[in-house]
N, C-alpha and C positions, 0 to 999 in steps of 0.2 A: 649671535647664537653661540659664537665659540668661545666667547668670556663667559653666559649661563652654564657652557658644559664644563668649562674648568670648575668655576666656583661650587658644583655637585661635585668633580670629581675629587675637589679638594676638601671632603665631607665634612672631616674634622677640626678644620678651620674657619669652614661656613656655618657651623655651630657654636663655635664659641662669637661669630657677629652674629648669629641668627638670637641667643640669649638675650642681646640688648635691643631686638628690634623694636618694644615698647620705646625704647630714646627716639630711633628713628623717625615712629610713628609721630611722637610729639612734636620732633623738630619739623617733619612736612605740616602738621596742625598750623604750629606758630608759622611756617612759610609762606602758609597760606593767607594765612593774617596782614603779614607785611605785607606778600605782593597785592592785596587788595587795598591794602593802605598806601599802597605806593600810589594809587589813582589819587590820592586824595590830592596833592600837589596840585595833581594836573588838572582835577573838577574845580578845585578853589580859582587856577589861574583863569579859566574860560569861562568859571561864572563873571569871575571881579571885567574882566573883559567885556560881556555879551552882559552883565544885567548891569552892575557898579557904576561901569562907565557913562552907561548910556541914563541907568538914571539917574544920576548925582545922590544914592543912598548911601549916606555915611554911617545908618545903625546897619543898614546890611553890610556894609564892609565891616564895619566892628564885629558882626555876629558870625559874619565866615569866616573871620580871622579868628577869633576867639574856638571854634569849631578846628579849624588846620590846625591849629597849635598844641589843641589837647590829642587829634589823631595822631600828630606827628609823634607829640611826646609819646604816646601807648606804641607807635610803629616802634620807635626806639628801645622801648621797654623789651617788647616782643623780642627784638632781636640780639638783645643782649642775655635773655633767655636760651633763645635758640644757640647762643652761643655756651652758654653754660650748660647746655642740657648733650651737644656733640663732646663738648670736654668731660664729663661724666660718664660719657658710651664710652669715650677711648680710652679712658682711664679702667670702666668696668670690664674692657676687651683683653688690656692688658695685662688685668689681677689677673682674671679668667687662664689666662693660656701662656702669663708666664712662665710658672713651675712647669708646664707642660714641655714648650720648650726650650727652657735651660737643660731639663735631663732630655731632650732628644738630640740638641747639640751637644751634650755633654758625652752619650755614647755615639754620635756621629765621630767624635774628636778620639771616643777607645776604640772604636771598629776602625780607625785610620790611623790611627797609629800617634794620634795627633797633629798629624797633617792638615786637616782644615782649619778653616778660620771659623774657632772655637767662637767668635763676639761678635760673628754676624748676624747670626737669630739674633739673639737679643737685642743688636742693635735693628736689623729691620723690624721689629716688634714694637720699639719704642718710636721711630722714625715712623712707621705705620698710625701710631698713635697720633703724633704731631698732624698728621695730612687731616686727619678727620676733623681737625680746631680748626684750617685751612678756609680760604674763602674758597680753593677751587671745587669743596665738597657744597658750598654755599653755593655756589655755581650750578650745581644739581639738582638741589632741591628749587632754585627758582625758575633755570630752564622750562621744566616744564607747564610753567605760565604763561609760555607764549601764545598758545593758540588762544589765550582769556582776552588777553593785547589784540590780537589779531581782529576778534570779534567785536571788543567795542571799536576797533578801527572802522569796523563795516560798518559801523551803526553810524560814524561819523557819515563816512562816504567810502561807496565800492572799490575805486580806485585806490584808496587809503590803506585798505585791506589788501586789495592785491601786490601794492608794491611791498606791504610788510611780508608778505607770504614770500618774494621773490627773493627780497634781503635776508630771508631767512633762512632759507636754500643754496644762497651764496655763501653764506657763513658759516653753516653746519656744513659745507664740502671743505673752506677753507679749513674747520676744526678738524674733519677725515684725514685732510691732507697733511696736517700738521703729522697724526698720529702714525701716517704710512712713512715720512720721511725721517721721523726722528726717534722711533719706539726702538728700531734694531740696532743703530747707531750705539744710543744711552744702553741700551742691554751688552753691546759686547763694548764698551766704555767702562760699564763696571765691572765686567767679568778681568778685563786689567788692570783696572785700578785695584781688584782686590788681590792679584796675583802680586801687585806690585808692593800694595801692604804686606803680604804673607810675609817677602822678597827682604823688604827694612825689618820685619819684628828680629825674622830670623838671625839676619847682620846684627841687630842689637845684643843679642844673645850669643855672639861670634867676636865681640869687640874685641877682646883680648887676641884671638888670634888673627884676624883683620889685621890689627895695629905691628901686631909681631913679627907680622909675614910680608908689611907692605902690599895688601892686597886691597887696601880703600879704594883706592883711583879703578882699579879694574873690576870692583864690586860695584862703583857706584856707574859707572859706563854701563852696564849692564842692566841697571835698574834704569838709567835715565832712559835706553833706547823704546822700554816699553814705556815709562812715563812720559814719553812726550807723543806717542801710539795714542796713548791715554786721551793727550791731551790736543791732540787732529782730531780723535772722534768726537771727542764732547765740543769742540772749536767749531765741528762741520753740523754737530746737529743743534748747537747755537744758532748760527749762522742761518740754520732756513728757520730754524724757530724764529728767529727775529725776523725774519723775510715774511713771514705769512704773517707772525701777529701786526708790525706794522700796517701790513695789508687788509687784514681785517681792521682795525682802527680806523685807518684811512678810509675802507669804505664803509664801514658804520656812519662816519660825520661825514663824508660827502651822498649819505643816502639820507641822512637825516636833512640835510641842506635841501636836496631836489624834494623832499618830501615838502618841507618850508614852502619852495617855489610851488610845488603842485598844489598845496594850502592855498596860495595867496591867487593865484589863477582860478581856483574854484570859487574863491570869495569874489572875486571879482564877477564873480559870473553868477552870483548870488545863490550858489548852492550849496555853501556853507558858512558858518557865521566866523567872524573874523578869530574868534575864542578858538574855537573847532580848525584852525588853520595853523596856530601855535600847538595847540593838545594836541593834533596827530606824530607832530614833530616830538614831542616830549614823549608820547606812546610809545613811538619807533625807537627813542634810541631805549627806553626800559626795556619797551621786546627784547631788544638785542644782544641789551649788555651779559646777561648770563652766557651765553652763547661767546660772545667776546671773551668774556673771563674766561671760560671754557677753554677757547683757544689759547689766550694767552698762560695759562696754568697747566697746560697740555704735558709740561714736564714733568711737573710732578703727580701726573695722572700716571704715567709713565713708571715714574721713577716705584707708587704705590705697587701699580700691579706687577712689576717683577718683584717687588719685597714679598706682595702676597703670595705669587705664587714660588718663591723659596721657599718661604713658610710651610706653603701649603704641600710642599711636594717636600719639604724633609719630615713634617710630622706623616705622611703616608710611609717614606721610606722606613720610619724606626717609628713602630704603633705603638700603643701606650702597652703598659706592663698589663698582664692582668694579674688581679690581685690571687695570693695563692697562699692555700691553708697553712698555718705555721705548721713548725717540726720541731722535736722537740732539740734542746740544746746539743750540736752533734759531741762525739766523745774522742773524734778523729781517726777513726778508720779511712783508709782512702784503698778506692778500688779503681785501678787505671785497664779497661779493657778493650782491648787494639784500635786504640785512639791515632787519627787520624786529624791532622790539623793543618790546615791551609792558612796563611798570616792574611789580614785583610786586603785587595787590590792583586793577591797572586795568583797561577795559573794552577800551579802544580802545588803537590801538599808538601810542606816541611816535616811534618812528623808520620812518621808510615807504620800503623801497628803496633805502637808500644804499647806492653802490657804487663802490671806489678801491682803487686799487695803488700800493705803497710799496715799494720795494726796500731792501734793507738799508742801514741808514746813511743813509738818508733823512728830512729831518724835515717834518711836516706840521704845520699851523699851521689850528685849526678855529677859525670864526667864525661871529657868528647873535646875534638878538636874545635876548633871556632866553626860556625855554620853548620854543625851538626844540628839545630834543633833543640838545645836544650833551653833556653829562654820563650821559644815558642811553645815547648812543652809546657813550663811553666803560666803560662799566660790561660793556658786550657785549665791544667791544676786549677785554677784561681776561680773557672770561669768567664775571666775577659774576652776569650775568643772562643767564639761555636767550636766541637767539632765536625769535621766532616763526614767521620764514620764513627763507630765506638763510641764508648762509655767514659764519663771519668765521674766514680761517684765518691760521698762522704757519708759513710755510716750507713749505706746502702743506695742513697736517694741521690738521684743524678743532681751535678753539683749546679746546675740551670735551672731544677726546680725550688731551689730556696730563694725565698725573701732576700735581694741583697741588704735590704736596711737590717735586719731581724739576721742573718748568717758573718753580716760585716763583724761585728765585736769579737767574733771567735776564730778570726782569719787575721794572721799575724805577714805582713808580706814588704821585705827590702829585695827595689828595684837595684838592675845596676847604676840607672843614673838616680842618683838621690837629688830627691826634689822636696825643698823641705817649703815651708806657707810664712807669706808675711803675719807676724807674730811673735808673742816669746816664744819662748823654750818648750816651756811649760804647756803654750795649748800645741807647739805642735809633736809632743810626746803623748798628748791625751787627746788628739783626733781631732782637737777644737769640739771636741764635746765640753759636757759640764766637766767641771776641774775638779778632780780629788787626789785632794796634795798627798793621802797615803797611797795613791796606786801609784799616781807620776813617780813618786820616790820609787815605790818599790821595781818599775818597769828601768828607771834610769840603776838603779843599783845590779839586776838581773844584766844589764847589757853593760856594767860597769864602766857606766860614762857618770854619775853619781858625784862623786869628787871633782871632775874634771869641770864640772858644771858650775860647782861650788865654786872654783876658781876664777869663775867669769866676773864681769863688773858687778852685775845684777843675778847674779847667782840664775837660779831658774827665769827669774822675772828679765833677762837680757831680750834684749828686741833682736830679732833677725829677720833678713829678707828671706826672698824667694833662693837667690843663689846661696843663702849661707850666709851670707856680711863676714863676719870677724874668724867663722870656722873655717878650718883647714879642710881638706876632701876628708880625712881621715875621722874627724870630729864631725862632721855631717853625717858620714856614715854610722857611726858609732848611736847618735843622737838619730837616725830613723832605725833603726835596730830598736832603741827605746820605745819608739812608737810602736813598730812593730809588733813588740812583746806587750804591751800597756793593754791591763784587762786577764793576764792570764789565758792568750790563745786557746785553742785546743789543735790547730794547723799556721804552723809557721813555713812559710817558703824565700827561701833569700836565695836572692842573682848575685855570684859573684860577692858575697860580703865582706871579703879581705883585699877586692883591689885595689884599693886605698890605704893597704894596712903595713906596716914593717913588722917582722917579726914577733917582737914584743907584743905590734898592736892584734897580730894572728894568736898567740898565747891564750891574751884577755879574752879576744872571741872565742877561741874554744870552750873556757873557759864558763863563757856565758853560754853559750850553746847547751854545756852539760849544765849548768843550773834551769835552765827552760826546759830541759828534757827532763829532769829528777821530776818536774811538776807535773809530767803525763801529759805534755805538749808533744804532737808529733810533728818533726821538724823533715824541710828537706832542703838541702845545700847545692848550688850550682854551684861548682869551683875548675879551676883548671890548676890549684894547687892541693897539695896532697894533707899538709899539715892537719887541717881544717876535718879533715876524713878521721881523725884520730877519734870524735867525737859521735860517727857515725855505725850504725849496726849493718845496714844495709847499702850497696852501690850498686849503680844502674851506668853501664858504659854506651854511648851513642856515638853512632856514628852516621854518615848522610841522612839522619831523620830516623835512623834505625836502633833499638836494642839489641847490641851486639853479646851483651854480657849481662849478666844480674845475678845476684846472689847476696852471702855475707861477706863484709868487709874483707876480711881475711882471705877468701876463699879468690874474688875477684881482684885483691892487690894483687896476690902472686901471679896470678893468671898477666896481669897488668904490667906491673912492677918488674925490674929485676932484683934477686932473693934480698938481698942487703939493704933495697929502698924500702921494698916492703914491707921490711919487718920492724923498719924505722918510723914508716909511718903509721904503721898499727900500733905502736909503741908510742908514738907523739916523740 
């Protein structure tokens, strides 16, 4: 009953398997087929027994043999259908609710900041897939043949039937048993093994400082104490795993034996034919062996239903988008009204109330000591995080009700940490959308990384990784700044864009700044240096989450500044 209420409560993932239940349907068809064909074996062996024998018919053995042979081959047909028809559900399960959830794990991983393990959906999605080709799903659809076994057991003789009902009852506890001792085990086994993966991706992406610091030996102690945690619990739910499946094996063949002996005492006592004393023995263990598989694949009965119900409990937590009217191209007004912002996983808000107006083609220049809030502001600007009070809209319309696919091309945005795509140059200055060598030029020439680029081996066509490969910080930045700009924005927002830069390289970005604004791009700069502000009309001063100043440039450096820096940095 409590696995029916998950799988309703998990609507939208008992939908995308409820789509393929025509496969289902088929595969219990063809199940049906084999386990009836599975008699055939055992009618052939106790005819050739009770008629062949006794009469010395050599066309009736030719003709029953000839009959086993064509069933057997169609049984074999059958189920290599049934096996290509569960490969087909899991494949159709998978098309179905991939896109689904990649972008559910994809803003599971923006609402956290990145903090999750972004390749778990997908892998329990595909890992999901594989269990359904599995025999222990074959194990399902035959099970429920037993009571078929059972009944022609009775038709042999009563006894026959009840000791199969007893073995049956012993087995189905043994498979209970399995699933009480080893389901909570395997569930908090993987909830550390994935903590322990999170644990190494992160050190990989730490190498350089690990190695600098002499911190391996006490990173890897650290990991190892939960990985060998890891590896007691999956060792201990082994361990009875193997205990009980042994145990049912062992009493499967020693009830198929006593079933034999009770055969042959009945035969002896002429109330049943010697055929009928082997057939029940053969009966018994087909009864059972689903029931056995059952047990012995108990693991990864296991292992499915917590995959599904991640699945099923992350697509509830982040619900699909609904689709929402376009609007037209904005033109980059931005209206910020006492926005209130909490970072995902926090108690209290980071930004309290801030509130500004930008008109198009305007640029705004943000400042504030570190932890004030201005990157989390940013992150609302964007979109990427609710807020919790207030407004922050573009061109009027709250900036949550646009299309992200349909509002992305006109959102220009350098993170502080720059993170560019394995790839060349070239797609990750044009989004890894289609390629058009006049914009890529014209977006790298705007950010004046153009030359610097021509320099390279492979000019634009250079391969780079995720961290950069051959670029300096300085040249990554420079090179998402291009991206950034690529398309002609109409709202550009950059973290921090200089702190990679030496002087010179803060010049060229001003530089470019003012060439993206002549264009009626409204830009906004997080900085904790001044230079960068030369390029700016407008600044917004934060402090603990709060707007403490706002005005025009001028008005708020002096306020800021002392008179000689001020008037230096209004000045450039």
């Amino acid at each position: 009953m409590k696995d029916i209420k998950n799988t309703i409560r998990y609507k939208e993932l008992f939908e995308g398997f409820k789509a393929v239940r025509q496969y289902f349907i088929l595969a219990g068809i063809y199940s049906a087929a084999i386990n009836i064909l599975m008699l055939v074996p055992i009618m052939y062996m106790m005819l050739v027994y009770d008629r062949v024998v006794s009469s010395g018919s050599v066309s009736t053995l030719t003709m029953l043999t000839l009959i086993m042979v064509f069933l057997m081959a169609a049984m074999g047909g059958f189920e290599w259908v049934r096996s290509m028809i569960l490969v087909s559900a899991g494949n159709k399960i998978e098309q179905n609710l991939r896109d689904r959830v990649f972008d559910a794990s994809f803003k599971q991983a923006l609402y956290t900041g990145g903090s999750a393990n972004g390749s778990q959906p997908s892998n329990d999605l595909s890992q999901l897939r594989q269990f359904l080709t599995g025999n222990g799903l074959f194990a399902f659809f035959d099970a429920p043949w037993f009571p078929i076994y059972v009944i022609v057991m009775f038709m042999f003789h009563p006894l026959f039937g009840i000791t199969a009902i007893i073995a049956g009852i012993v087995m189905v506890a043994l498979a209970y048993t399995t699933e009480k001792v080893t389901t909570t085990k395997l569930k908090n086994a993987n909830q550390e093994a994935n903590w322990v993966n999170n644990q190494i991706n992160g050190s990989m992406r730490n190498v350089e400082v690990i190695s600098a610091m002499g911190m391996l030996s006490d990173v890897r102690r650290r990991q190892q104490v939960r990985a060998d945690k890891v590896l007691q619990l999956q060792t201990n739910a082994s361990r009875l795993a193997g205990i009980l499946t042994t145990l049912s094996k062992s009493f499967r063949v020693i009830t198929q034996s006593l079933i034999l002996g009770l055969g042959a005492l009945l035969a002896l006592r002429q109330e049943i034919s010697p055929g009928m004393m082997i057939a029940g023995s053969l009966l018994l263990g087909r009864a059972l062996a689903p029931i056995d598989m059952l047990v012995g694949t108990w693991k990864g009965f296991s292992v499915a239903r917590a995959q599904y119900e991640r699945l099923g409990q992350l697509l509830e937590r982040i619900p699909a988008e609904e689709d929402t009217m376009s609007l037209p191209a904005p033109q980059g007004n931005v209206q910020v009204e006492q926005v209130y912002v909490t970072p995902p996983g926090a108690k209290a808000p980071v930004v309290k109330g801030v509130s500004f107006d930008l008109s198009a083609g305007e640029a705004l220049g943000i400042v504030g000591p570190s932890a004030s809030g201005k990157s989390t502001l940013a992150r609302a600007l964007l979109g990427l995080w609710p807020t919790g009070g207030g407004k922050v809209r573009l061109d009027g319309a709250d900036i949550f009700s646009w299309d992200r696919e349909e509002l992305g091309p006109h959102i220009g945005y350098l993170p502080q940490d720059i993170e560019l795509f394995d790839g060349t140059i070239s797609d990750n200055i044009c989004r890894f959308g289609e390629r058009d060598a006049e914009k890529i030029v014209t977006a790298a020439q705007l950010s004046g990384v153009h030359e610097l680029i021509l320099r390279l081996p492979q000019g634009y066509d250079t391969v780079i990784g995720g961290a950069g490969g051959i670029l300096s910080g300085g040249q990554r930045q420079r090179i998402g700044l291009a991206r950034a700009v690529y398309g002609a924005p109409r709202l550009l927002i950059l973290d921090e864009p200089n702190s990679n830069l030496d002087d010179q390289g803060e010049k060229e970005l001003v530089a470019a700044l003012q060439r993206v604004k002549a264009l009626g791009c409204t830009v906004i700069v997080i900085t904790h240096r001044t230079m960068v502000l030369m390029c700016v009309d407008k600044v917004l001063v934060m402090k603990d989450g709060q707007a403490v100043n706002f005005g025009t440039r001028d008005q708020v450096l002096a306020a800021l500044l002392p008179q000689p820096d001020a008037r230096k940095a209004a000045q450039g």
